[in-house]
C-alpha positions as CSV (number, residue, x, y, z in Angstrom):
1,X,-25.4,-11.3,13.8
2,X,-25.9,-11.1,9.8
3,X,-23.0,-11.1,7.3
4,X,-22.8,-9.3,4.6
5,X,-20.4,-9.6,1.2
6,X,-19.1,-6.0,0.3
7,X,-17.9,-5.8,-3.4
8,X,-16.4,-3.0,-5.3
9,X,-14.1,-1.2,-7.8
10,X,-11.1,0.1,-6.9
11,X,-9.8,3.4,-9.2
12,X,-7.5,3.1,-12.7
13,X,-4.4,4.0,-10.7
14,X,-4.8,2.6,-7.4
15,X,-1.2,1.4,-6.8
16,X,0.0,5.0,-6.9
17,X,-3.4,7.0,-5.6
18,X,-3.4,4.4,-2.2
19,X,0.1,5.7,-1.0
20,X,-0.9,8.1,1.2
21,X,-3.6,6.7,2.9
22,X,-2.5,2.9,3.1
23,X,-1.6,2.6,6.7
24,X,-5.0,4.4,8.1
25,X,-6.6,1.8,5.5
26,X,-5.0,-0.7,7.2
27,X,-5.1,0.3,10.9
28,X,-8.6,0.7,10.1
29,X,-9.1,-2.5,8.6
30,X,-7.1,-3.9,11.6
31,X,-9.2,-2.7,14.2
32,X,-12.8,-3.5,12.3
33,X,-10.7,-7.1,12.7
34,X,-10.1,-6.9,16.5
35,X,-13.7,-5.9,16.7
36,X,-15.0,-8.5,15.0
37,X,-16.8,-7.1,12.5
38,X,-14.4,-7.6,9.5
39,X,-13.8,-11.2,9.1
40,X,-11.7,-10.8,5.4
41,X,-11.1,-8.2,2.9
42,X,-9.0,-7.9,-0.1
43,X,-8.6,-6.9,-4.2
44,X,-8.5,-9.8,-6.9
45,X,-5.1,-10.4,-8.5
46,X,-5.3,-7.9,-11.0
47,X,-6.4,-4.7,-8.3
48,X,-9.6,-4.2,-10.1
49,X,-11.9,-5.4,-7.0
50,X,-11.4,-5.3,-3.4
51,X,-14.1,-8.4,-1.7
52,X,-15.0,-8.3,1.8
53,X,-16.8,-10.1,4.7
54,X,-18.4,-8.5,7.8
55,X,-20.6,-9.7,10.3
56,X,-22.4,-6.6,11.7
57,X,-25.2,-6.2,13.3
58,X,-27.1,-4.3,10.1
59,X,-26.5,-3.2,6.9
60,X,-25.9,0.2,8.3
61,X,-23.2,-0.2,10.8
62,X,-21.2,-2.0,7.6
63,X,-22.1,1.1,5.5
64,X,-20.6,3.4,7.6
65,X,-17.5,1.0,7.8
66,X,-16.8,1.2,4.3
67,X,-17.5,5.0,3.8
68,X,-15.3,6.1,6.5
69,X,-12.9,4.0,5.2
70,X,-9.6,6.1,3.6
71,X,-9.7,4.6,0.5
72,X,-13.5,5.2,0.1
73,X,-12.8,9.1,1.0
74,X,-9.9,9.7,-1.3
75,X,-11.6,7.8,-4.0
76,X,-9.3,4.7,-4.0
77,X,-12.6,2.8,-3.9
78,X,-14.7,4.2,-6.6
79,X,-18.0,2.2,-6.0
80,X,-19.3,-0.5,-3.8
81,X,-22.3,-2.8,-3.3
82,X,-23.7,-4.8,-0.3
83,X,-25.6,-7.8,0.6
84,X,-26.9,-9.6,3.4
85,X,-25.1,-13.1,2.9
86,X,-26.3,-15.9,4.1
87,X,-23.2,-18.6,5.2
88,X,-24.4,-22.3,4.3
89,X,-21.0,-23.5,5.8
């Protein structure tokens, strides 16, 4: 299957504006994993930018992973792009 790199923002005042939706982030996140779609997702240090890898079958499927996402639906994530990556090693 492809991979693709998913990069966005996340919003000003994510520490506060995740609380409520955290643990369906993460029990979503947890079973993209056991699928084996999601192989790593997180923010850079200063919780500007969340970086992830999937390995989907299309660009599609990953799409719709990211916009059901909680964060993506309550605006935690305030923008996102995706490519098709292509793993050297």
């Amino acid at each position: 299957m492809p991979k693709y790199v998913m990069y966005g923002n996340y919003c000003h005042d994510v520490i506060e504006r995740r609380v409520p939706y955290r643990q369906s982030h993460l029990d979503g996140l947890a079973a993209q994993k056991e699928e084996g779609l999601l192989i790593a997702i997180g923010p850079t240090k200063d919780l500007t930018r969340v970086f992830a890898i999937y390995d989907a079958p299309d660009e599609a499927t990953v799409r719709r992973l990211v916009e059901s996402d909680a964060y993506w639906q309550n605006g935690v994530w305030t923008e996102y792009h995706l490519y098709e990556w292509i793993q050297v090693y």
